[in-house]
C-alpha positions in Angstrom: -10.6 -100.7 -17.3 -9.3 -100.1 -13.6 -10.1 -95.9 -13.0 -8.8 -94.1 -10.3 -10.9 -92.5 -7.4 -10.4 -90.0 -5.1 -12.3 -90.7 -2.0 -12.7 -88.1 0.4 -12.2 -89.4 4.0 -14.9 -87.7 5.7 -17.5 -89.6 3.6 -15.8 -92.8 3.9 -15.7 -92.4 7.7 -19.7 -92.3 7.3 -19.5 -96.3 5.7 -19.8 -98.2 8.9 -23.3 -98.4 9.0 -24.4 -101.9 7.8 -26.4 -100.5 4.6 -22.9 -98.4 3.1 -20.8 -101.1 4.7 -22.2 -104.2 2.6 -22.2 -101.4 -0.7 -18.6 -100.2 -0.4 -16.8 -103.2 0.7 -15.8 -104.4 -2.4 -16.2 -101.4 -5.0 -12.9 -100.1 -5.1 -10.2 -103.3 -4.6 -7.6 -105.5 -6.7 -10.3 -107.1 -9.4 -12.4 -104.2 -9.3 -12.8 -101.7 -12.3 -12.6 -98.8 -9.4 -9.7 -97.7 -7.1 -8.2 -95.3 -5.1 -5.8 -93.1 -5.9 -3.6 -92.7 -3.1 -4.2 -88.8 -2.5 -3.2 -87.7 -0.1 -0.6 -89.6 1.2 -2.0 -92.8 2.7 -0.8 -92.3 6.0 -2.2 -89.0 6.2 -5.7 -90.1 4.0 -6.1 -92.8 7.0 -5.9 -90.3 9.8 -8.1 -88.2 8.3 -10.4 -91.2 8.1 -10.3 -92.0 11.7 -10.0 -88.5 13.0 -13.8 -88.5 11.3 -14.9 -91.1 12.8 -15.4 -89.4 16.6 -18.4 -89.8 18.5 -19.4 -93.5 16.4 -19.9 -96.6 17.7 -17.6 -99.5 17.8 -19.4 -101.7 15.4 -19.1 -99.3 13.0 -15.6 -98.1 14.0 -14.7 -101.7 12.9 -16.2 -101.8 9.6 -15.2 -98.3 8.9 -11.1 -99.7 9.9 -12.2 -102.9 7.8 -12.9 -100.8 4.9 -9.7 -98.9 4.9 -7.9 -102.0 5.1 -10.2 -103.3 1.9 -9.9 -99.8 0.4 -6.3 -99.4 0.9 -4.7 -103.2 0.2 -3.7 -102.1 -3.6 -3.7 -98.2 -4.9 -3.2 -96.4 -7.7 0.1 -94.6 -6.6 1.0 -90.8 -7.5 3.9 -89.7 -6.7 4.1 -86.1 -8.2 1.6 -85.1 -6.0 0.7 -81.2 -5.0 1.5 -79.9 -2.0 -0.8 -80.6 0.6 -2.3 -77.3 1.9 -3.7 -78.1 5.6 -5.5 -75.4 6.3 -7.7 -76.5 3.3 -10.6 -78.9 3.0 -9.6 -82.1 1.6 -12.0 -81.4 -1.4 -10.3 -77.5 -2.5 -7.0 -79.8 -1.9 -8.6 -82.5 -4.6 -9.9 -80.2 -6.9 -6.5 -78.4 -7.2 -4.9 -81.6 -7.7 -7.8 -82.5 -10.3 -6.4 -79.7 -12.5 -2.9 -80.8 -12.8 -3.0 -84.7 -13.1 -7.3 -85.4 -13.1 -8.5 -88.1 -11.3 -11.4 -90.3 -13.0 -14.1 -88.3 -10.5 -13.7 -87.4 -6.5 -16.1 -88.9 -4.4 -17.9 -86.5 -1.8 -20.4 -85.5 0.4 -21.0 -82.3 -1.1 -20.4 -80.6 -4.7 -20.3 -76.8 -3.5 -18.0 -75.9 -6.8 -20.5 -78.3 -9.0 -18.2 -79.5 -10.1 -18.6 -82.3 -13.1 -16.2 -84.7 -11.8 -17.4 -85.0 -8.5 -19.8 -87.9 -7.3 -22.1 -87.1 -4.4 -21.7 -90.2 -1.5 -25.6 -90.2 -1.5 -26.2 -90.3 -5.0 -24.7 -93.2 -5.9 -27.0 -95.9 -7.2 -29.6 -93.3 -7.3 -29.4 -93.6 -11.5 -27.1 -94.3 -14.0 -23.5 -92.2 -13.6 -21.1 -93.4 -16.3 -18.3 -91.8 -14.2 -19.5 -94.5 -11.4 -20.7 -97.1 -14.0 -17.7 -98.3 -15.2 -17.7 -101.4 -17.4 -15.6 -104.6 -16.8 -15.5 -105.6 -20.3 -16.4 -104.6 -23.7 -16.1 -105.3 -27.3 -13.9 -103.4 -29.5 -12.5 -103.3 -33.1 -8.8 -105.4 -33.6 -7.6 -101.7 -34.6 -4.8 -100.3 -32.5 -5.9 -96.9 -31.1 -9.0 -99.0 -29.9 -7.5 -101.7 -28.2 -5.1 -98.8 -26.9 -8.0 -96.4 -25.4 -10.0 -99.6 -23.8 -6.9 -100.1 -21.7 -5.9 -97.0 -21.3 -6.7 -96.0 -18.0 -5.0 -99.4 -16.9 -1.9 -98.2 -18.0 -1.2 -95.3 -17.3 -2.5 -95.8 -14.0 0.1 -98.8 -13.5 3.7 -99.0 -12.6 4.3 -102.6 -13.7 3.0 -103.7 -16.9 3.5 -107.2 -18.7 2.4 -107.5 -22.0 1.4 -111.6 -22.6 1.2 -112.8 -26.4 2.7 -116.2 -27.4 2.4 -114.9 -31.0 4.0 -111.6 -30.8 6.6 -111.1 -33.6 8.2 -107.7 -33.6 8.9 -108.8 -37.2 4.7 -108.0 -37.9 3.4 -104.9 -38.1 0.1 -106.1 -37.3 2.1 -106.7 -33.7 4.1 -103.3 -33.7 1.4 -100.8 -34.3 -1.4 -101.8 -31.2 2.4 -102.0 -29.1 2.8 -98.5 -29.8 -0.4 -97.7 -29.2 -0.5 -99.3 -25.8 2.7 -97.6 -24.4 1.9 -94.1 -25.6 -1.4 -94.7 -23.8 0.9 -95.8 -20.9 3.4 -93.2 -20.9 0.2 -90.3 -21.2 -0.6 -88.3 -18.1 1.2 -90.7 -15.4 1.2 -90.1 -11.4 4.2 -92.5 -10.9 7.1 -93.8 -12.4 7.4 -96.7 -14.6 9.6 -99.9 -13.0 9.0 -102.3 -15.6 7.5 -103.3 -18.8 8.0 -106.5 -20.3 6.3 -108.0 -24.1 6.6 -112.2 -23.5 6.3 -114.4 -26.3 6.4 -117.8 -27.2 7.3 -116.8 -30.7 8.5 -119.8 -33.2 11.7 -117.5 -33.9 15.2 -118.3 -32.7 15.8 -115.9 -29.5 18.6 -114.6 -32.1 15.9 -113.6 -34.8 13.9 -112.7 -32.3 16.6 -110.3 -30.5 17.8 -109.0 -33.5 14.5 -108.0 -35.1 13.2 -106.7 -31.7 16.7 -104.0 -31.9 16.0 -102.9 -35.3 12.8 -102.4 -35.2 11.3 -102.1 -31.7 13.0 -98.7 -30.5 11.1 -96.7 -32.9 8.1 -98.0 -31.8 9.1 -97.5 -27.5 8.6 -93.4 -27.1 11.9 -92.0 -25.8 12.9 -92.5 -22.2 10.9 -95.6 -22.1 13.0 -99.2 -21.9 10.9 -102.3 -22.4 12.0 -106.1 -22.0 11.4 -108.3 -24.5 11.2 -112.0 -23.4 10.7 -115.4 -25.6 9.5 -118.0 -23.2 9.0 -121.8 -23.3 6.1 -124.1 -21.7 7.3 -126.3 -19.1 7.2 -130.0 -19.3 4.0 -131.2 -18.0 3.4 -127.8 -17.4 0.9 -124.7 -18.4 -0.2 -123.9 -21.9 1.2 -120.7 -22.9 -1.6 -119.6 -25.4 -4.1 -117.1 -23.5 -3.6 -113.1 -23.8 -3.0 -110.6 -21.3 -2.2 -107.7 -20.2 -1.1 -107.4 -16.4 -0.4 -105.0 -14.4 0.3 -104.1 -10.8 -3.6 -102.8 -10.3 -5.1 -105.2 -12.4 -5.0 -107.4 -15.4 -7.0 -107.9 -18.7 -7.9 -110.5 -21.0 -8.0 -110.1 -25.1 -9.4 -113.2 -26.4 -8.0 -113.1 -29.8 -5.0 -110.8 -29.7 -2.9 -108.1 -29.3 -2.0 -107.8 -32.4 -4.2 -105.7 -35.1 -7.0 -107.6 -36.9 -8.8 -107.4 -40.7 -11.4 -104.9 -41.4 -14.4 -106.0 -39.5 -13.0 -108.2 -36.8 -13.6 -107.6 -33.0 -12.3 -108.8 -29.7 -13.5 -109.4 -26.3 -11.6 -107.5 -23.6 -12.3 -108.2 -20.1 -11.2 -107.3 -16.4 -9.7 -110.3 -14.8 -11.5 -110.6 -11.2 -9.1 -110.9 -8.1 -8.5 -114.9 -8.3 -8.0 -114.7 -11.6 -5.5 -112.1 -11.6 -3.8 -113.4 -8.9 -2.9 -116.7 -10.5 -2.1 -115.2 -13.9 0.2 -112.9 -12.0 1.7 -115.1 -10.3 2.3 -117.6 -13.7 4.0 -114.6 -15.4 5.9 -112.5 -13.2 5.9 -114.2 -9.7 9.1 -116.1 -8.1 7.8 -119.4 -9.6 6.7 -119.1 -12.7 4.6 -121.4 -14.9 7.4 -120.9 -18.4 10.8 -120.9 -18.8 12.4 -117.6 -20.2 14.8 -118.6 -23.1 16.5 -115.5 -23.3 15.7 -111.4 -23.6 16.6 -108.1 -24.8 15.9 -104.8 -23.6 15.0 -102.1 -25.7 15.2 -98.1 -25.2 12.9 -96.6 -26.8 13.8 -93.2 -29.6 10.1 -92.4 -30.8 
């Protein structure tokens, strides 16, 4: 439910009028279902930004620099990137990159190529454009591959991921299968490296069950290369209720309402972008310097599927 953009900086250079200003301000930031890819490099993006940017006023100089700031506060990071061909518009550089690791569209000010994944500047908000019109929540079936795809530009578009369940059980299959599902989707067509993935529970399990069970049967559920932390945590007295479901990640977090675990035939779940305060405060409950549990004990797990 977070997609990643490419945003050519000539057209963004053209935001500072009021009009664009007040639309793009807040369409592709933490909370938001859109955001940029960092492509090219930021530092390099941002000059390309300003350079465009001769010959306009002041007032909109500073909205333009406030949008960058906006714009460019969290990113989708890609590290494997192509090289960077300078004597090439930034759009024949995009669309080569396109073809080895897409992007969810490129947004322009023109479509020479016409090129399907490309968003005309001007055209948005014109009509409907799925590619723009990207949904913050939706319901899906309590089957694993469709809790996987809902999320599935999430993850593999994150470095960080923490997995929040207070009923996991590595002991249930119901809990194992939508886990695979969710790190395949993960591990499919990344731009950057994974630093951490953790699964917390507040399983009713001894941490030795728990760590036992999570060896046996967990690494053929992790693809290979892969390492992921399982951690059994404890509510603090006086403290938070550990019972909500997420899944957070450094771009962005979602909520499942019943589970992330597989459901019975028929059943359905609510998943839903968290916005930015929401996010912030969940984040910082589960993987800040303070947080709102207490971790009994984990185990990581290397993965052999």
């Amino acid at each position: 439910m977070v997609y990643g953009y490419a945003l050519e900086p000539e057209l963004v250079a053209t935001w500072g009028n009021r009009a664009d200003y007040r639309y793009f301000h807040d369409k592709f930031c933490l909370g938001q279902p859109r955001m940029m890819v960092e492509f090219p490099r930021l530092k390099n993006w941002r000059r390309q930004v300003l350079q465009a940017t001769t010959g306009i006023g002041d007032m909109e100089l500073q909205k333009v620099t406030a949008l960058i700031g906006t714009i460019t506060e969290r990113m989708i990071a890609r590290t494997a990137l192509a090289e960077y061909d300078g004597t090439r518009s930034w759009l024949e550089n995009a669309e080569q990159e396109h073809a080895v690791q897409a992007f969810h569209a490129l947004v322009t000010r023109h479509n020479p190529h016409n090129n399907a994944s490309v968003i005309r500047g001007a055209s948005i908000g014109e009509q409907p454009d799925l590619r723009w019109d990207v949904e913050r929540n939706r319901v899906i079936e309590r089957k694993a591959a469709v809790m996987a795809a809902a999320v599935s530009a999430l993850l593999r578009n994150s470095c960080t991921v923490i997995f929040v369940d207070p009923h996991f059980g590595p002991e249930n299959a119901r809990h194992r299968r939508p886990m695979e599902a969710f790190l395949s989707a993960l591990q499919s067509n990344r731009g950057c490296p994974i630093a951490t993935i953790e699964v917390l529970t507040a399983t009713n399990a001894t941490f030795d069950f728990f760590r036992d069970i999570s060896e046996q049967r967990m690494p053929r559920v992790i693809p290979a290369g892969l390492a992921v932390s399982f951690v059994k945590l404890e509510e603090k007295l006086n403290g938070e209720k550990l019972h909500n479901r997420y899944i957070l990640t450094d771009i962005g977090g979602v909520t499942f309402n019943v589970g992330l675990d597989e459901g019975d035939e028929g059943q359905t779940d609510d998943v839903t972008l968290m916005d930015r305060n929401q996010y912030e405060l969940r984040w910082s409950q589960y993987s800040g310097g303070s947080p709102a549990f207490n971790r009994v004990g984990e185990v990581e797990v290397q993965g052999t599927r």
